[in-house]
C-alpha positions in Angstrom: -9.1 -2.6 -12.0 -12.6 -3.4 -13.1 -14.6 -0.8 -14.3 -17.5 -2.2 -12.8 -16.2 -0.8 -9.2 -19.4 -0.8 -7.0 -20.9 2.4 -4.7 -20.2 0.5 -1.4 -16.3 -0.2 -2.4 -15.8 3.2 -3.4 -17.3 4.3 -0.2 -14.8 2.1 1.6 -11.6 3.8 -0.2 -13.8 7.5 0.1 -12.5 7.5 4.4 -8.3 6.4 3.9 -6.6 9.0 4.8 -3.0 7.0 5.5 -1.8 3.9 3.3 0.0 1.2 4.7 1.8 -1.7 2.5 3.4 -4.3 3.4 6.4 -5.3 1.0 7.1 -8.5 -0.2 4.4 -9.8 -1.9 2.4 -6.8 -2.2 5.1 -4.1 -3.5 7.2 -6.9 -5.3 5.9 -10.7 -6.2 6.9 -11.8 -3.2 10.8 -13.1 -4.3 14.5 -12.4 -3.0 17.1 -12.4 -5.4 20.7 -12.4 -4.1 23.4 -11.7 -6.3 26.9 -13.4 -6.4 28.2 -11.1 -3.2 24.9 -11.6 -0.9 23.5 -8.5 -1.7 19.2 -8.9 -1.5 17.7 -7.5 -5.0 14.1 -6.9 -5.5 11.6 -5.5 -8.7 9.2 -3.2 -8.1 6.5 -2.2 -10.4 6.6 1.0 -12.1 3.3 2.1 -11.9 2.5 1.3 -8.2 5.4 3.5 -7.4 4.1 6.0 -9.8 1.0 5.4 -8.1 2.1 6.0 -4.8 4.2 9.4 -5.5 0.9 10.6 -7.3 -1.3 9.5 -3.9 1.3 11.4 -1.8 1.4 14.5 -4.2 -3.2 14.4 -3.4 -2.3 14.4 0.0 -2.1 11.1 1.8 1.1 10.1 3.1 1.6 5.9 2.4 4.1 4.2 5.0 5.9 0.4 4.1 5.5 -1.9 7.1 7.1 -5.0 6.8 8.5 -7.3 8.8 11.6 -7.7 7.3 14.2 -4.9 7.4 15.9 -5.0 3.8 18.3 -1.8 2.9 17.3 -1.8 -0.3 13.5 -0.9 0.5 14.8 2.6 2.0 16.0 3.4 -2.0 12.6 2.3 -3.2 10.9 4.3 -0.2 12.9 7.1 -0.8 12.3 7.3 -4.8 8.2 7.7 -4.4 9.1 9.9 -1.4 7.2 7.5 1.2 6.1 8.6 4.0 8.2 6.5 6.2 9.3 2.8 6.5 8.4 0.7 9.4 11.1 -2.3 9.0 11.5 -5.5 11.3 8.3 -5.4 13.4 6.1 -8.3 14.7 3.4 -8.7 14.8 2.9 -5.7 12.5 -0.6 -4.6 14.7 2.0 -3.5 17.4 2.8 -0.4 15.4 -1.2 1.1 14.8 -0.9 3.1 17.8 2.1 4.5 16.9 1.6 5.4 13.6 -2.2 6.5 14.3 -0.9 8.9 16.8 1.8 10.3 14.5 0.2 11.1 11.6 -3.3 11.7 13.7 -5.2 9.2 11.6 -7.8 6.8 13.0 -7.2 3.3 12.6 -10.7 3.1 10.3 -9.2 5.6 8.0 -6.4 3.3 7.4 -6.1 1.4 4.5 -3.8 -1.7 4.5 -2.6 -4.2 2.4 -1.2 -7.6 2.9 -0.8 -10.8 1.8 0.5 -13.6 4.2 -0.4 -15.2 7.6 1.7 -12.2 9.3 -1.0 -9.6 7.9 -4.2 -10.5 9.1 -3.4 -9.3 12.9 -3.3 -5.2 11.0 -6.2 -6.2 8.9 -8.2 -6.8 11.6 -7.8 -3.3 13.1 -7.7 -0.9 10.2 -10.8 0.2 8.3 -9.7 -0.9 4.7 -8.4 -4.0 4.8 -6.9 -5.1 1.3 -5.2 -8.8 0.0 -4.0 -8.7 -3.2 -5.5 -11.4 -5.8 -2.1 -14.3 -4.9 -2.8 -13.9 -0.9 -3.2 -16.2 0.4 -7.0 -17.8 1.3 -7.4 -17.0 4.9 -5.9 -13.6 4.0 -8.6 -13.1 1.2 -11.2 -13.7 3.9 -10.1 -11.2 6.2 -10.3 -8.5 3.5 -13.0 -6.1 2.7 -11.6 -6.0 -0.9 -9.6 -8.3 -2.6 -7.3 -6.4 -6.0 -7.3 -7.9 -9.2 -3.9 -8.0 -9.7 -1.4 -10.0 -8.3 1.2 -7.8 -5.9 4.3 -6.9 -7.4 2.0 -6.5 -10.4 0.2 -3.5 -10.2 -1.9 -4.1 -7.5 -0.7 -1.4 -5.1 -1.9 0.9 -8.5 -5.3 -0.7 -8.5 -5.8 0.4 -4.9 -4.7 3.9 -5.4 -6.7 4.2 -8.5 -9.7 3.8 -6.2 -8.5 6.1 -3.5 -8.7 8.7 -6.4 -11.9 8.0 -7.8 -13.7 7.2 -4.3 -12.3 10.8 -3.6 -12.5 12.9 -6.1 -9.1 13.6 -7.2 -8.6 12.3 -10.3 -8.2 16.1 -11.5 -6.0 17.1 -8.5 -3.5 14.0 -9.9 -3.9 15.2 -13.4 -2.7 19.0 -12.6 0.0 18.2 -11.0 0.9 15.9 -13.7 0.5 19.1 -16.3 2.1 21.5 -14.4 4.4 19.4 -11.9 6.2 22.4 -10.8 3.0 23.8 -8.6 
């Protein structure tokens, strides 16, 4: 994350109340490994799952959304105690209501984050809209912040980062950290 983070992005990231990634290519580098037996495999980055557990410990709940239903998301979902997963849904806009309604967010205090074609539909209704730095170009253009990491590489951390310094709660992340048992 630059350090150089200007007073109108940090405003953006000041209003999310509800994170919403999509997976591949944003959570992992966008590859599927299958093993000898068919089984999908897929590397996540530490520190965005670090990140994520940290942002849901500061109180706001982050949701996967992606439009492919792999079993081996759940694990991941269930290690940085996410919110909920939201597998096997197109167009991926077709789930705002719901999820708006359920965890009584507005759709402009949603941040999202995508990287492919199949991502700019959400985009276009949430308030954050985020591409990581490999999106692709008509995805970049839909964004009102582009990270500079590439996903699957810490990019998912740069965006939380910002949620915690747009909102003050750096210190609320570091307590918890200290005393993890409060």
């Amino acid at each position: 994350m630059s350090k150089n983070i200007s007073d109108k992005t940090l405003k953006l990231f000041k209003t999310v109340k509800l994170l919403i990634l999509d997976v591949d290519g944003v959570l992992t580098k966008g590859e599927i490994i299958y093993d000898d037996r068919g089984r999908e495999l897929k590397i996540f980055n530490v520190k965005d799952g670090l990140g994520i557990f940290l942002l849901r410990k500061a109180g706001i709940k982050t949701i996967f959304l992606t439009a492919k239903n792999s079993p081996v998301l759940y694990r991941r979902a269930r290690d940085m105690q996410v919110e909920e997963v939201i597998g096997g849904i197109l167009p991926k806009e077709s789930a705002l209501l719901k999820v708006s309604s359920k965890y009584k967010v507005k759709p402009e205090n949603i941040c999202f984050m995508g990287d492919d074609l199949i991502d700019i539909g959400l985009m276009r209704h949430v308030g954050v809209a985020v591409a990581v730095r490999d999106a692709e170009d008509s995805v970049k253009k839909e964004a009102v912040y582009v990270t500079c990491k590439n996903g699957g590489e810490g990019a998912v951390r740069e965006v939380v980062n910002l949620i915690f310094k747009a909102q003050k709660l750096e210190d609320k992340v570091y307590k918890f950290i200290k005393n993890p048992e409060k």
